[in-house]
C-alpha positions in Angstrom: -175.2 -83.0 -140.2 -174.8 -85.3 -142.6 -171.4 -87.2 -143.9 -170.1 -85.0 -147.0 -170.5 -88.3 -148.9 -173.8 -88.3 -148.4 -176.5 -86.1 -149.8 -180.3 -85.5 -149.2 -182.2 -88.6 -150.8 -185.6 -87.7 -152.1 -188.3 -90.2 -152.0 -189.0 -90.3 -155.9 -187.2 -92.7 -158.3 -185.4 -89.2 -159.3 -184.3 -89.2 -155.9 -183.2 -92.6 -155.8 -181.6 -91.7 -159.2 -179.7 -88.6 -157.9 -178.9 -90.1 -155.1 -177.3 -93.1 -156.6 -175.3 -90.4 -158.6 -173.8 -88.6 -155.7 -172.7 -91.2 -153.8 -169.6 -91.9 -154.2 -168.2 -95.4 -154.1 -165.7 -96.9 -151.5 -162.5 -96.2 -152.2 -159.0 -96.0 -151.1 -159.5 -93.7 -148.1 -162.4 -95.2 -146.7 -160.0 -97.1 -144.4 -159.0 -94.2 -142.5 -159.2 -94.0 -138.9 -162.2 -92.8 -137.3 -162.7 -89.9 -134.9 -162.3 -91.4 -131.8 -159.1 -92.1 -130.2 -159.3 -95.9 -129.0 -158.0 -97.9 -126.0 -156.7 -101.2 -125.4 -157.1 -104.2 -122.8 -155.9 -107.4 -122.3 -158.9 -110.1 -121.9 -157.5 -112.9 -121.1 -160.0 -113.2 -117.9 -162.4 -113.9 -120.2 -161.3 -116.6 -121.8 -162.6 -120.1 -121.6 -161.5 -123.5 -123.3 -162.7 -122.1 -127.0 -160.5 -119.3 -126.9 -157.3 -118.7 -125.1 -156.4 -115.1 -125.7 -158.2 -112.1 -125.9 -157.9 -108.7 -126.4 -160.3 -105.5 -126.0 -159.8 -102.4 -128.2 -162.7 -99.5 -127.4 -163.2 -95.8 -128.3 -162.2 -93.5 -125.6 -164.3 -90.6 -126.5 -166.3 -89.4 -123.8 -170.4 -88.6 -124.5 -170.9 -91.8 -126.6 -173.7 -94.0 -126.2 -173.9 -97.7 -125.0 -171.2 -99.3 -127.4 -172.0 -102.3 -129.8 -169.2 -105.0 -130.3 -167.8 -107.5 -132.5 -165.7 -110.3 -132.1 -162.8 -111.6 -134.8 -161.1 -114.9 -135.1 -158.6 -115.9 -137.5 -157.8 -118.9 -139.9 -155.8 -121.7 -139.8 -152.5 -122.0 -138.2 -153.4 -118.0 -137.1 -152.4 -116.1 -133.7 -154.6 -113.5 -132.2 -152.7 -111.2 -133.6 -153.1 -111.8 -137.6 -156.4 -109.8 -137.2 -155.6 -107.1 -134.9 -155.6 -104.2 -137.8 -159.1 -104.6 -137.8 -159.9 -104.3 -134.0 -158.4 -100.3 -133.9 -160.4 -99.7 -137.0 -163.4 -100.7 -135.9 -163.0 -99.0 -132.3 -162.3 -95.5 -133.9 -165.2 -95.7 -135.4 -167.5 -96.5 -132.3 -167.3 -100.3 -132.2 -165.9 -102.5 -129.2 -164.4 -105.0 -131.0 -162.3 -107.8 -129.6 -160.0 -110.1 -131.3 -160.0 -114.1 -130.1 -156.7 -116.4 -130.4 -158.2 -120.2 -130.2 -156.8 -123.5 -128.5 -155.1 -125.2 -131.7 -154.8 -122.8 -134.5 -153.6 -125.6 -136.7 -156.6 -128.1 -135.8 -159.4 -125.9 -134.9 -162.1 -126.2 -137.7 -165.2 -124.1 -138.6 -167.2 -125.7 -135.8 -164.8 -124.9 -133.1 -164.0 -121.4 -134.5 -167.7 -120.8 -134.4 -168.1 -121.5 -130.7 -165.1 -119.4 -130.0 -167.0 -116.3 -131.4 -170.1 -117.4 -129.5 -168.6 -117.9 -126.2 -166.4 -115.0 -126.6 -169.4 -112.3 -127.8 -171.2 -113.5 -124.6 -167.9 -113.5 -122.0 -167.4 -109.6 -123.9 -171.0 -108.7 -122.5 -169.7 -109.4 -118.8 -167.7 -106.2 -118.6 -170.4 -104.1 -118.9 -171.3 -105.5 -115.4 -168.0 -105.9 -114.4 -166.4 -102.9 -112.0 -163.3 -101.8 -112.7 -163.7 -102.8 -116.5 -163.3 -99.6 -119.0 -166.6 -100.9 -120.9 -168.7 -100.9 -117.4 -171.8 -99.5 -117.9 -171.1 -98.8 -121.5 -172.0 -101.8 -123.6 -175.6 -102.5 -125.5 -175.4 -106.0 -125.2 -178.4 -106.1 -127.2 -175.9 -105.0 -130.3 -173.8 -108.0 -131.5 -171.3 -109.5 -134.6 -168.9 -111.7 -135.3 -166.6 -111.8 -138.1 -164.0 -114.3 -139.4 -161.1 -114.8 -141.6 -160.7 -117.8 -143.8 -161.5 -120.7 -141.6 -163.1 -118.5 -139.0 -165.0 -116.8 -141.8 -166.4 -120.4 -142.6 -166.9 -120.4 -138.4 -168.4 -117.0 -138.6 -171.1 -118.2 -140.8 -171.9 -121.2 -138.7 -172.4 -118.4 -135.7 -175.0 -116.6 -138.4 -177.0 -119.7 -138.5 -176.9 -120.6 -134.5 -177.5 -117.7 -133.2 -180.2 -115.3 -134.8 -179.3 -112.6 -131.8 -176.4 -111.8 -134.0 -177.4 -108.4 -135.9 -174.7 -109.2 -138.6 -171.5 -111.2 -139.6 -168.7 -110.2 -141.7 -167.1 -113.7 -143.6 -163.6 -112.8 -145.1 -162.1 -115.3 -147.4 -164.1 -117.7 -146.0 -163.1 -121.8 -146.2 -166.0 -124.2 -145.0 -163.0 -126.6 -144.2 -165.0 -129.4 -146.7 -161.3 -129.7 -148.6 -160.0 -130.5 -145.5 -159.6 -134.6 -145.4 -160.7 -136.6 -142.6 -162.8 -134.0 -141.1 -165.9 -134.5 -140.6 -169.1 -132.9 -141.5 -169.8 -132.1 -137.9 -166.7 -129.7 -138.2 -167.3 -128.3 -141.4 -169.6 -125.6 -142.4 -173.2 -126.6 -144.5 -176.3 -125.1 -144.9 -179.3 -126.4 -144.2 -182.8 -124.7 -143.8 -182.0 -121.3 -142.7 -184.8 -119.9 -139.7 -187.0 -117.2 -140.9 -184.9 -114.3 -139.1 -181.6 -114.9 -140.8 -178.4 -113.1 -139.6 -177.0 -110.6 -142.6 -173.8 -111.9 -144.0 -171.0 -110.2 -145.9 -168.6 -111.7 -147.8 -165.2 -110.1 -148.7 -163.1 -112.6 -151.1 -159.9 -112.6 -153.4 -160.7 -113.1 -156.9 -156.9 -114.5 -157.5 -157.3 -116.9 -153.9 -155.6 -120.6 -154.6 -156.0 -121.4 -150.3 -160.0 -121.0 -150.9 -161.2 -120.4 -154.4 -163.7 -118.3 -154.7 -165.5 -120.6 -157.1 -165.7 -123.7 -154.4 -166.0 -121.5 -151.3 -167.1 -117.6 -151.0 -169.6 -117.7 -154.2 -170.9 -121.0 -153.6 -171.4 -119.9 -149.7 -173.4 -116.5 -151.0 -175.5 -118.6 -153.3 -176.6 -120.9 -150.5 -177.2 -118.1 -147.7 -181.2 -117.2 -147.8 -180.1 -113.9 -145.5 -180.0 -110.2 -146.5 -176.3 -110.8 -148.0 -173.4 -109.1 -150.0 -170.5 -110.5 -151.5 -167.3 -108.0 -152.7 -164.7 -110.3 -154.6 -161.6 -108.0 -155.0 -159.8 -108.0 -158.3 -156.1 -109.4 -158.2 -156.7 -109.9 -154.6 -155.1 -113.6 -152.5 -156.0 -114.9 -149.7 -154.3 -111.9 -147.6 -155.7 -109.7 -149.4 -158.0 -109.0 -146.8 -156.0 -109.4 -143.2 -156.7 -105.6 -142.7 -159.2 -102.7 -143.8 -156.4 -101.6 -145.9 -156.0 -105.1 -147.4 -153.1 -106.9 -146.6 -150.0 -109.2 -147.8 -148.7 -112.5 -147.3 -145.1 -111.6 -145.6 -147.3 -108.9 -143.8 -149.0 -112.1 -141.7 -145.7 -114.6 -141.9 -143.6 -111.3 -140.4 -144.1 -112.2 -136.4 -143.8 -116.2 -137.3 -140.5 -118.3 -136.4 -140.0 -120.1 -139.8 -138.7 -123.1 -138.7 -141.6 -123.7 -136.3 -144.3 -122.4 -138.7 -142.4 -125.1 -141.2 -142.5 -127.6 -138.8 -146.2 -127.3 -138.2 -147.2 -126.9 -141.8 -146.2 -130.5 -143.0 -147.3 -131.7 -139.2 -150.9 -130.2 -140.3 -151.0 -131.3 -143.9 -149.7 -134.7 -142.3 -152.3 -135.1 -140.3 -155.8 -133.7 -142.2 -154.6 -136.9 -144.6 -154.1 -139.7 -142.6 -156.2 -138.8 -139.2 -159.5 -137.7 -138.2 -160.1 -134.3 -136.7 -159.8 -135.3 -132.9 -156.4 -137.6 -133.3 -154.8 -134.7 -135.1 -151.1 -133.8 -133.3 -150.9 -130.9 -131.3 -147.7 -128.7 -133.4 -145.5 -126.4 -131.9 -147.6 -123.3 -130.1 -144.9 -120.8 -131.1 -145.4 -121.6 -135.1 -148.2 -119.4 -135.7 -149.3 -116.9 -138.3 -149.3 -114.0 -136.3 -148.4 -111.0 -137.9 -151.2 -108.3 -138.8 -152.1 -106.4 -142.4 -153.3 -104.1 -144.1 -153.6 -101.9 -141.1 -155.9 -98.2 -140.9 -154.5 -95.5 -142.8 -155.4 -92.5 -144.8 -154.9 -94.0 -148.5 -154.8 -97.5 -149.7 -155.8 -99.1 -153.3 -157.8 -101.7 -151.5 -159.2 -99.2 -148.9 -162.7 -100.3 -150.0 -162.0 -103.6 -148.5 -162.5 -101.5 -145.1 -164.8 -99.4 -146.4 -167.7 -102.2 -147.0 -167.1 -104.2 -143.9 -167.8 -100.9 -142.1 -170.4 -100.0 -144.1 -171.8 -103.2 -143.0 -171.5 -102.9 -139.2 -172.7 -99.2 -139.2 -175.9 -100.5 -141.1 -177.0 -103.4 -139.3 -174.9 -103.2 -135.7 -175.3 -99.3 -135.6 -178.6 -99.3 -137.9 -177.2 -96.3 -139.8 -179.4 -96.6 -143.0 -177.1 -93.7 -144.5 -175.0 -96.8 -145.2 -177.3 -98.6 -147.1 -176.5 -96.5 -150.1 -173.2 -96.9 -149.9 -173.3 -100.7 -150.2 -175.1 -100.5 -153.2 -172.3 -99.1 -155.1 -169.7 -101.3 -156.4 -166.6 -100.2 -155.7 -163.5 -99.9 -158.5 -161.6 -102.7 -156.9 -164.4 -105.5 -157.3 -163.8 -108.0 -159.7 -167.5 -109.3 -158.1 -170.1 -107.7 -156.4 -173.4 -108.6 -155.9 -176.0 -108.1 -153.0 -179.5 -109.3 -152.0 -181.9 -107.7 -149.5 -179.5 -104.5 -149.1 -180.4 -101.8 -151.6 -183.5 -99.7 -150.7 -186.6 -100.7 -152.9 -186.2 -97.4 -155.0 -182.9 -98.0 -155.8 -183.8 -102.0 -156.7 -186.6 -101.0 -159.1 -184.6 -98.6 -161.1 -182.2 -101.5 -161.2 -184.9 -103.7 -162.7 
């Protein structure tokens, strides 16, 4: 059967047309829980020194097939926890995904937050191997993506470009870290010839974002990626506006902090990316962390499409539903941007044209 959004598409132009008339765009409840009920597990046996937490979420249900996965790092001065609304999302809906906390939240750049994913997509392929582990037997470890938020989106991108085993990578508000002083370019993301079998990337930005303007980072980042790509800007939306498929808010992600260390480590950070290269930066205080999560699943949201077309994304290019295909051509009511290249089906492009 197919999903009530989705109707037979005819092979014609008039199907293309008819089709692109009863698809409905992503909305507010396409961040709703899936149908499987999820599971949870601590990870930290798989960490190494690029990433010092871990945790597992996984669908439950029984009678699935071997599982893809995806991995999610935050942004600067960010816990494991800032991104764990996305994790439960993405497991209802038949994803293993596992969220990463890394060494020095306040120091880590895009370099380091791109071999965190790395490691930690390959260590997450172990427990299908591994006996006891809930995902034994049950991972395609053929079936992998990464995503990132802010300076890990920067870090997922740099993943995209060093390792073309990824199927796909999801970049939200993503900061290549060149704003940063005294880091260098070996830390920071650039984009140099891309190889011919280019990782798909999707960008999710705030049109109203003063951490990472879209006009210096996200756009300039689609512009200069040669892969199938999308970008979704959403209208109004901040650099939060994205911690969860629901969206998210800034005293949603400072809720779980202590204030005076998060203070503390603030003006020790900004301190530091002025007057000191990247590896002499101070280590701050390891409880003053962003670490409260947004924006998590529910059945209604106004920025619901936010979760919408990062799943839209993963079920066409990590699941290789191509019923999703025609969703992501649609721009949602939220967007204040969207623009895509190498994703709408060439029916739909030429009656574009």
């Amino acid at each position: 059967l197919k999903p009530f959004w989705l109707k037979p598409c005819l092979a014609s132009r008039a199907g293309a047309a008819e089709l692109m008339t009863t698809v409905t765009p992503l909305g507010p409840s396409s961040c709703a829980l899936g149908p499987h009920p999820t599971g949870q597990q601590d990870a930290r046996h798989l960490c190494s020194a690029s990433f010092t937490s871990a945790t597992i979420y996984y669908p439950t249900s029984d009678g699935l097939q071997q599982l893809p996965s995806i991995v999610i790092v935050g942004g600067w001065g960010c816990g494991e926890q800032v991104m764990a609304a996305w994790a439960p999302f993405y497991a209802s809906h038949g994803i293993v995904a596992m969220t990463i906390g890394t060494p020095a939240p306040w120091k880590d750049a895009p370099a380091a937050r791109c071999k965190a994913l790395l490691d930690a997509s390959l260590a997450l392929q172990s427990e299908h191997e591994r006996a006891g582990s809930a995902l034994q037997g049950r991972l395609d470890v053929s079936r992998r993506a990464v995503q990132g938020y802010s300076l890990g989106g920067g870090g997922a991108q740099l993943a995209a470009l060093k390792d073309q085993a990824l199927k796909c990578v999801v970049a939200l508000v993503p900061d290549a870290g060149t704003s940063i002083p005294c880091l260098s370019s070996a830390h920071t993301l650039s984009f140099g010839t891309e190889p011919s079998t280019s990782v798909p990337v999707l960008i999710i930005c705030g049109e109203k974002d003063t951490e990472a303007s879209v006009k210096t980072q996200a756009w300039p980042h689609y512009r200069q990626t040669g892969a199938t790509k999308l970008i979704f800007e959403v209208a109004g939306g901040d650099h939060y506006a994205v911690l969860g498929p629901a969206g998210g808010t800034k005293h949603q992600v400072e809720a779980a902090s202590d204030e005076t260390a998060l203070c503390c480590n603030c003006m020790i950070g900004w301190a530091c990316m002025f007057m000191c290269p990247n590896e002499y930066w101070c280590g701050p205080c390891p409880y003053g962390v962003l670490n409260g999560p947004g924006g998590h699943a529910t059945d209604h949201a106004p920025r619901g499409a936010v979760g919408g077309v990062a799943l839209a994304w993963l079920r066409l290019f990590l699941l290789g539903d191509e019923d999703a295909r025609s969703q992501l051509a649609i721009r949602p009511d939220i967007a204040s941007g969207f623009e895509s290249s190498g994703v709408a089906q060439p029916a739909q492009q030429a009656m574009e044209r």
